[in-house]
C-alpha positions in Angstrom: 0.0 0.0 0.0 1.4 3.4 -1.1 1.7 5.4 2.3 -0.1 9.1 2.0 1.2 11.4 4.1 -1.1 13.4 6.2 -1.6 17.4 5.9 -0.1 19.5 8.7 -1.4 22.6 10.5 -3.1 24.4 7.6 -6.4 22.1 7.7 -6.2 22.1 11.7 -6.7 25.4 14.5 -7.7 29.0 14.1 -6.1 31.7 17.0 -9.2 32.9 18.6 -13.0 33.5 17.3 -12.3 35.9 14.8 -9.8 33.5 12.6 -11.9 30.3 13.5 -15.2 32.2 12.1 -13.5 33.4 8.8 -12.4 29.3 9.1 -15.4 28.4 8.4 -16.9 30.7 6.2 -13.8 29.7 3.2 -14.8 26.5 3.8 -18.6 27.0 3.4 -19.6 25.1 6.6 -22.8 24.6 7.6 -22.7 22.9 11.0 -20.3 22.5 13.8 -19.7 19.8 16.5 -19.0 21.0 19.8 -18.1 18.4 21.7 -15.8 16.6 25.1 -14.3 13.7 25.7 -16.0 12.2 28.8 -14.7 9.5 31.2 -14.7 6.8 28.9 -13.3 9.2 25.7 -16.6 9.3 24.3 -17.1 12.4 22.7 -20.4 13.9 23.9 -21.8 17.7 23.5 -24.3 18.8 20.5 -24.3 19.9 16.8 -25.2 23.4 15.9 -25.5 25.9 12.8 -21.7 27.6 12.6 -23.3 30.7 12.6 -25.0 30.3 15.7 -21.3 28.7 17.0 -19.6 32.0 16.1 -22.4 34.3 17.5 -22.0 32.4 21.2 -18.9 29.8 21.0 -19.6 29.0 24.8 -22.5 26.3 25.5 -23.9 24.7 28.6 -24.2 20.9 29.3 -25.6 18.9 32.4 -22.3 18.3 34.5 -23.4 14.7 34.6 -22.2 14.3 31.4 -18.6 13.4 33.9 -20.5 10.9 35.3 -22.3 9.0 33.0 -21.2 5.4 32.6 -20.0 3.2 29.2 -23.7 1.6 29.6 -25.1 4.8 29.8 -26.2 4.9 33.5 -25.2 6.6 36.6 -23.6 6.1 40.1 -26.4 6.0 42.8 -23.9 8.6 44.8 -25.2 11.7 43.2 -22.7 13.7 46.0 -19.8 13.2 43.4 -21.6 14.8 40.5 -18.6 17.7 39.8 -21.2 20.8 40.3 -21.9 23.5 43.3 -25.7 22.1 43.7 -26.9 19.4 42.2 -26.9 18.3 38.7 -26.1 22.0 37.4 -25.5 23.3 34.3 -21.2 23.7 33.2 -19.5 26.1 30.7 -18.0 24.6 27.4 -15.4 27.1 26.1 -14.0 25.7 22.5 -9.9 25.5 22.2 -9.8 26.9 19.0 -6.4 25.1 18.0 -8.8 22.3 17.6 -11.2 23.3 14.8 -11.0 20.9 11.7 -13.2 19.3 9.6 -15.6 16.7 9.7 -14.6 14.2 6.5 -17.4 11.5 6.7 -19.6 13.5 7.6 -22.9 14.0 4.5 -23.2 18.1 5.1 -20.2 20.2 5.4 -19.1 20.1 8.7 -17.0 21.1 11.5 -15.5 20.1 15.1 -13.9 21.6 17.7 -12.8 19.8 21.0 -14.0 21.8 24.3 -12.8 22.6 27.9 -15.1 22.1 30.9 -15.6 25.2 33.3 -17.8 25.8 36.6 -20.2 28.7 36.2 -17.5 31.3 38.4 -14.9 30.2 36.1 -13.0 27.6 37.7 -11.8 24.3 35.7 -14.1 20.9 35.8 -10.7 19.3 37.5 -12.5 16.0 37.1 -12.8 16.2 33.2 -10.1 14.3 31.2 -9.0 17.3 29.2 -8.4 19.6 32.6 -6.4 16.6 34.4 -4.0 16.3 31.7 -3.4 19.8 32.0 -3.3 20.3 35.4 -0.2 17.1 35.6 1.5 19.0 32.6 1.4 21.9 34.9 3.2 20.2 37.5 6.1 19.6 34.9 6.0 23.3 33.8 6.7 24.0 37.9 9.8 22.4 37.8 10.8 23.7 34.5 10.1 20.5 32.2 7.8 20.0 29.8 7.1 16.0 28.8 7.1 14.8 25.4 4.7 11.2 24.5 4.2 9.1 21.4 1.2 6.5 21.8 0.9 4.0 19.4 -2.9 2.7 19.1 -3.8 -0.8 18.3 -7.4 -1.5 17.0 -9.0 -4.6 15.3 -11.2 -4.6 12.1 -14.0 -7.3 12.4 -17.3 -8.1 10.6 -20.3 -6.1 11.2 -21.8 -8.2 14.5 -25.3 -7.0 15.7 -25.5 -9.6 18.7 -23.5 -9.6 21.0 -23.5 -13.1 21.8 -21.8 -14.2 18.8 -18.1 -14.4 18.6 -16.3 -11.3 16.4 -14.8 -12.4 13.3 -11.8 -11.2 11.0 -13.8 -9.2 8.0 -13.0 -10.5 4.6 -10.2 -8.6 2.1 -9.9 -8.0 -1.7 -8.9 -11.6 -1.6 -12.3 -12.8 -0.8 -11.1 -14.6 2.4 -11.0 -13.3 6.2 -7.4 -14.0 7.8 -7.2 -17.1 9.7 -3.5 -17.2 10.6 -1.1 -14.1 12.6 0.3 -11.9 10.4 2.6 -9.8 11.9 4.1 -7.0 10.2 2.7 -8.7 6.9 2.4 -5.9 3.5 0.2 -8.2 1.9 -2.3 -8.6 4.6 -2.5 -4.5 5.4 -3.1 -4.2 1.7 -6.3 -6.4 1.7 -7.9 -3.4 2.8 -6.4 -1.0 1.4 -9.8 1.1 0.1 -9.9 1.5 3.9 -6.7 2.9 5.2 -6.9 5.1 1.8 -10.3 6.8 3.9 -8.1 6.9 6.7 -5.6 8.3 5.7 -7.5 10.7 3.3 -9.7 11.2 6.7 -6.8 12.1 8.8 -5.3 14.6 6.4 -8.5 16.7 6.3 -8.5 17.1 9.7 -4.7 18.0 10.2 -4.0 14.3 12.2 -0.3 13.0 10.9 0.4 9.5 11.6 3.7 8.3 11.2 3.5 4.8 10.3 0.6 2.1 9.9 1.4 -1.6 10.2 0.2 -5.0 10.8 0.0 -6.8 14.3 0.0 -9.9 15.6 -3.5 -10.4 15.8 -5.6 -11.5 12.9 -7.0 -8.2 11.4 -5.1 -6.6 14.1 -3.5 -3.0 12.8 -1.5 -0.2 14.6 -1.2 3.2 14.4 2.0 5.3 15.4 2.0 8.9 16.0 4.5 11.1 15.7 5.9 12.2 19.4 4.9 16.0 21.0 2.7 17.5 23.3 0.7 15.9 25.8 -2.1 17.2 25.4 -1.9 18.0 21.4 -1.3 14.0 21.5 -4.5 12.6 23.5 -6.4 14.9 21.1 -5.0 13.2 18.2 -5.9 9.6 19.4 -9.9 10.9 20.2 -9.8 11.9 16.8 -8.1 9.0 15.8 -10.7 6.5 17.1 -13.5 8.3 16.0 -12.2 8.6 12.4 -11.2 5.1 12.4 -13.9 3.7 13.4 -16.0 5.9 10.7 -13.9 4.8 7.8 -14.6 1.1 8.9 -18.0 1.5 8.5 -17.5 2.9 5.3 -16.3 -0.2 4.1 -19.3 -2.1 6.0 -16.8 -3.3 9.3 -16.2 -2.3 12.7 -12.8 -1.1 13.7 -13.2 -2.1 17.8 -10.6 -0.5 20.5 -11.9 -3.3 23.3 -9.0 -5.0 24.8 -9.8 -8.4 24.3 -11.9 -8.4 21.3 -11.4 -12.3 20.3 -10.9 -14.7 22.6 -7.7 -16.5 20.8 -6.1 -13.9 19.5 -3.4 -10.9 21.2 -5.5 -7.5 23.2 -5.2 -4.0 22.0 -2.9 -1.8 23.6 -2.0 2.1 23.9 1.9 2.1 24.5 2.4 5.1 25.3 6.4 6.3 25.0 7.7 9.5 27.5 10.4 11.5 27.8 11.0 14.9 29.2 12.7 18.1 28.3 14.2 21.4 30.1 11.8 24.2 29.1 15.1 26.2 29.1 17.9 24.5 26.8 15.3 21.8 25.3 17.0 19.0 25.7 16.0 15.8 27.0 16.7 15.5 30.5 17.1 11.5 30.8 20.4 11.9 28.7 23.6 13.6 30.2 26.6 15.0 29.2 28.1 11.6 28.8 25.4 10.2 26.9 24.6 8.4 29.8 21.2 7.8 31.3 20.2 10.1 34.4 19.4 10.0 37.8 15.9 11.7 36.4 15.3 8.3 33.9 16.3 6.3 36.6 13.7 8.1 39.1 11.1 8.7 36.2 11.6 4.4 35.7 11.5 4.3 39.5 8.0 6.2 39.7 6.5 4.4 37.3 6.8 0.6 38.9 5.9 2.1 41.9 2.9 4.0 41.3 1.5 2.3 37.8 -0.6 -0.8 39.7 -2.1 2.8 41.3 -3.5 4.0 38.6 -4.6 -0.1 36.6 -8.0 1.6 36.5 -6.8 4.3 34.6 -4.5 1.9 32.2 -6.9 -1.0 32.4 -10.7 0.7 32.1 -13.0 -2.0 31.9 -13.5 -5.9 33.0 -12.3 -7.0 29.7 -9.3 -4.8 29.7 -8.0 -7.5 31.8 -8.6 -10.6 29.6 -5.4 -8.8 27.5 -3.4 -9.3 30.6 -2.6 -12.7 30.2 1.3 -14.4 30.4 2.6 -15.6 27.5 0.0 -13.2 25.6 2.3 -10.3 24.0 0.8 -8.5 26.5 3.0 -7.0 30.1 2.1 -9.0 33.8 4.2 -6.9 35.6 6.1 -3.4 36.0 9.7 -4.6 35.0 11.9 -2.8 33.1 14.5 -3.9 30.7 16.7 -2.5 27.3 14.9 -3.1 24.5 12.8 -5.9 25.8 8.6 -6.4 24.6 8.3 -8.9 27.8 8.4 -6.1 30.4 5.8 -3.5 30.7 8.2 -1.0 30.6 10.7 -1.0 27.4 13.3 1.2 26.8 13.9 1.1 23.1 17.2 1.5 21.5 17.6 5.4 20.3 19.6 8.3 20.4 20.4 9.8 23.4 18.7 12.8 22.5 16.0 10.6 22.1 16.0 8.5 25.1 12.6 7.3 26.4 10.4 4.7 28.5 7.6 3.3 26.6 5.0 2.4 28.8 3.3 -1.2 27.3 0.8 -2.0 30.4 -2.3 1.1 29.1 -5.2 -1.0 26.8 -6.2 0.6 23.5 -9.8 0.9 25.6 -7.9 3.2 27.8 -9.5 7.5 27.9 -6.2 8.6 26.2 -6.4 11.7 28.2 -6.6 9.9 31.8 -4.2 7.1 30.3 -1.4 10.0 29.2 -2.2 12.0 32.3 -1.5 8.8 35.0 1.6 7.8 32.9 3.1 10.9 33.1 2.2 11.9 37.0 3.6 8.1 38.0 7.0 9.3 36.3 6.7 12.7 38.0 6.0 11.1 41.5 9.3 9.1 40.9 11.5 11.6 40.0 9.9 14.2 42.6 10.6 11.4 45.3 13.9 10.0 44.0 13.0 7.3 43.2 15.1 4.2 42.0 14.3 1.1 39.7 14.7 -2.4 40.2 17.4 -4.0 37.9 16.9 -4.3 34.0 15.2 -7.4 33.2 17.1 -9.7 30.6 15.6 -12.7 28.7 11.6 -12.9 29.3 9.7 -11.7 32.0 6.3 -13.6 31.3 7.4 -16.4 33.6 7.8 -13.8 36.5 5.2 -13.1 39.3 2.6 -11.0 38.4 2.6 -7.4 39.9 -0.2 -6.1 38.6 -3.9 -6.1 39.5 -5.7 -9.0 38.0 -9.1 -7.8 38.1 -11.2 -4.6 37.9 -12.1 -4.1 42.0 -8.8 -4.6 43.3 -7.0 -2.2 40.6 -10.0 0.2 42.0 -8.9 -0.4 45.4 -5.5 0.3 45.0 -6.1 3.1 43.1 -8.5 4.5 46.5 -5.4 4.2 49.1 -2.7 5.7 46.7 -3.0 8.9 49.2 0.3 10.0 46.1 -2.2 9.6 43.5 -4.5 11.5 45.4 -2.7 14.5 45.8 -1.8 14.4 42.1 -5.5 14.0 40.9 -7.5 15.1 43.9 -9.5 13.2 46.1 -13.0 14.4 43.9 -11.8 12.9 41.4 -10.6 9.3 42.6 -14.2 9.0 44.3 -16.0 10.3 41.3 -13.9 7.5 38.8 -14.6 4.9 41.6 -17.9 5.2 41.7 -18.2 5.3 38.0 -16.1 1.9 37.1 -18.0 0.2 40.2 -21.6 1.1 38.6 -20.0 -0.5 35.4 -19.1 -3.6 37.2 -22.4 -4.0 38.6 -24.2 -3.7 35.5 -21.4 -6.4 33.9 -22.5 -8.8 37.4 -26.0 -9.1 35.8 -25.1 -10.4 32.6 -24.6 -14.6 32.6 -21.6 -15.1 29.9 -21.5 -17.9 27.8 -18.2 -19.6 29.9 -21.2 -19.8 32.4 -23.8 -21.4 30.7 -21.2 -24.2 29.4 -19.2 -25.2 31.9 -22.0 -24.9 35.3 -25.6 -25.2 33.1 -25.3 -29.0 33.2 -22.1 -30.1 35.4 -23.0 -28.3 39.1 
């Protein structure tokens, strides 16, 4: 497949009202999405004319809208819904630098990513966006700034409307689905290559670059790198990513599906997510020296990270199925070990540069709120090198066969992630309760349904 290489800037941002309305008008578009990523990265908010957008860019939602659960419910502790009284209204301001285009969508059309603000001004510090922000303004204290590159693995399946049947590999311009692992294979990404044409078509209207597409392990599997920058600029990219993907898929009459643990017998999904950090003031990387050598700073970001990561699982690991992934021997990280250059461990340190030099973080699932995902990576590196932290020793060979150090399930990564008192502080104790009580409300809703490992091995034999 011949790579297109996405647009830059000029089809993404506008510096303030004025630019963003004259924006839309060359363009001729009609309506504009105003939207937030939620919790779960869902993009919620509403669709309005453009010229009612540029007349009044701020809008009001419920601030529920923080609360709201992937099934569409609600916590029965209504004293964690993020307002002064109640279930009260919130202020949407746009962030301008976001404004692009809606591709798939049938009328001209724009979007434009929003920040969530109390009525007197103050952030939402429970919303995704504002978290990041607030841990990248605990770097810009100490004079750093820290740099990520996540890499977003997805599967294309067929078009399954019940849920009770298994997901399958959708079929290619051969005329046959994949039934074997085809890792890194040309010939298998070009079976769909009408598809990642949209995509990449897709991505260059609305300013998204990705640096480089390729098969995984997984049958139908893909992955999507991005190129390494800001935060913040970065979790925006992969909402827009998933949305766009997902759009082109059904396009081409598929689902492209960010669970986990999509198929039982094949690899999870996973958001690696690589980190490094910089000196505001000379710009280089701070986890090099002047002998090339690693730092006391990558040491005590790598330090920071095994300690605090099983602290934040919920974060990493969203969902009940986000654990499935998380099995040994399964491509997939048991435990925070660290090693050069080594895909066993959940923390890699890949060969580069030492201008360069970075962790990649492998334990976050492709289900993961990219925005909560970057924004716990990133404060477990900063509690680390804020503390002094220091590693264990660099893991050589495999470390599948080693002990697990990671939550296994869903309540106990929740628990863990309620003591942290380290966490806390980072993320405030508003919004560990309000997460809590979301993923608990999700995992009573999942304790109602009878799966089909149920009905086969107990229907008859207990």
């Amino acid at each position: 497949m011949a790579k297109k290489k996405s647009a830059s800037t000029p089809n993404r941002g506008a510096d303030g009202l004025s630019a963003a309305s004259k924006w839309l008008e060359t363009r001729a578009l009609e309506d504009i999405e105003c939207i937030v990523p939620d919790m779960a990265g869902v993009a919620r908010g509403k669709m309005m004319p453009v010229g009612k957008f540029t007349d009044a860019p701020r809008m009001a939602l419920p601030a529920s809208i923080f609360l709201q659960t992937i099934t569409g419910e609600y916590p029965d502790d209504t004293d964690n819904f993020p307002s002064d009284a109640g279930d009260g209204d919130i202020l949407l301001e746009p962030d301008f630098s976001t404004l692009c285009v809606v591709p798939w969508a049938s009328d001209p059309t724009a979007q434009i990513i929003h920040d969530a603000y109390h009525q007197d001004g103050r952030p939402v510090v429970i919303a995704p966006r504002q978290l990041l922000r607030a841990v990248m303004g605990l770097y810009r204290a100490k004079g750093w700034k820290p740099i990520v590159a996540p890499e977003l693995e997805f599967y294309l399946v067929e078009r399954n409307q019940d849920p009770d049947y298994p997901l399958k590999p959708p079929v290619g311009r051969s005329g046959r689905a994949e039934t074997g692992r085809q890792s890194y294979s040309l010939a298998a990404v070009n079976e769909f290559d009408d598809l990642f044409d949209d995509i990449y078509d897709f991505s260059a209207a609305q300013g998204l670059e990705i640096d480089t597409l390729i098969h995984e392990e997984g049958a139908a599997q893909m992955e999507i790198n991005l190129r390494h920058g800001d935060p913040l600029v970065l979790a925006d990219q992969v909402f827009l990513f998933k949305r766009t993907i997902r759009e082109a898929a059904l396009k081409h009459n598929m689902y492209a599906t960010f669970m986990a643990k999509p198929i039982a017998n094949e690899p999870g999904s996973a958001m690696h997510i690589h980190q490094s950090v910089v000196d505001v003031k000379t710009g280089k990387n701070i986890f090099s020296g002047k002998e090339v050598k690693p730092t006391e700073a990558f040491f005590a970001f790598l330090g920071g990270q095994q300690k605090y990561l099983p602290a934040v699982m919920c974060i990493m690991a969203p969902y009940v199925n986000s654990y499935r992934r998380l099995l040994r021997k399964s491509i997939a990280p048991i435990n925070v070990n660290w090693g050069y250059d080594n895909r066993t461990v959940g923390l890699r340190v890949p060969n580069s540069t030492p201008e360069a030099r970075r962790i990649e973080n492998r334990i976050p699932s492709s289900d993961a709120n990219p925005y909560l995902a970057i924004a716990a990576s990133l404060a477990c590196g900063y509690l680390g090198m804020i503390e002094g932290l220091k590693p264990s020793d660099p893991i050589e060979g495999s470390a599948y066969d080693l002990p697990y150090d990671l939550p296994r399930g869903l309540l106990e990564a929740l628990e863990l992630f309620s003591e942290s008192e380290e966490i806390a502080s980072i993320f405030g104790k508003g919004f560990v309760a309000t997460y809590r009580a979301i993923k608990q409300a999700e995992f009573e809703t999942f304790m109602r349904v009878i799966s089909p490992w149920e009905r086969e091995y107990l229907l008859l034999n207990v």
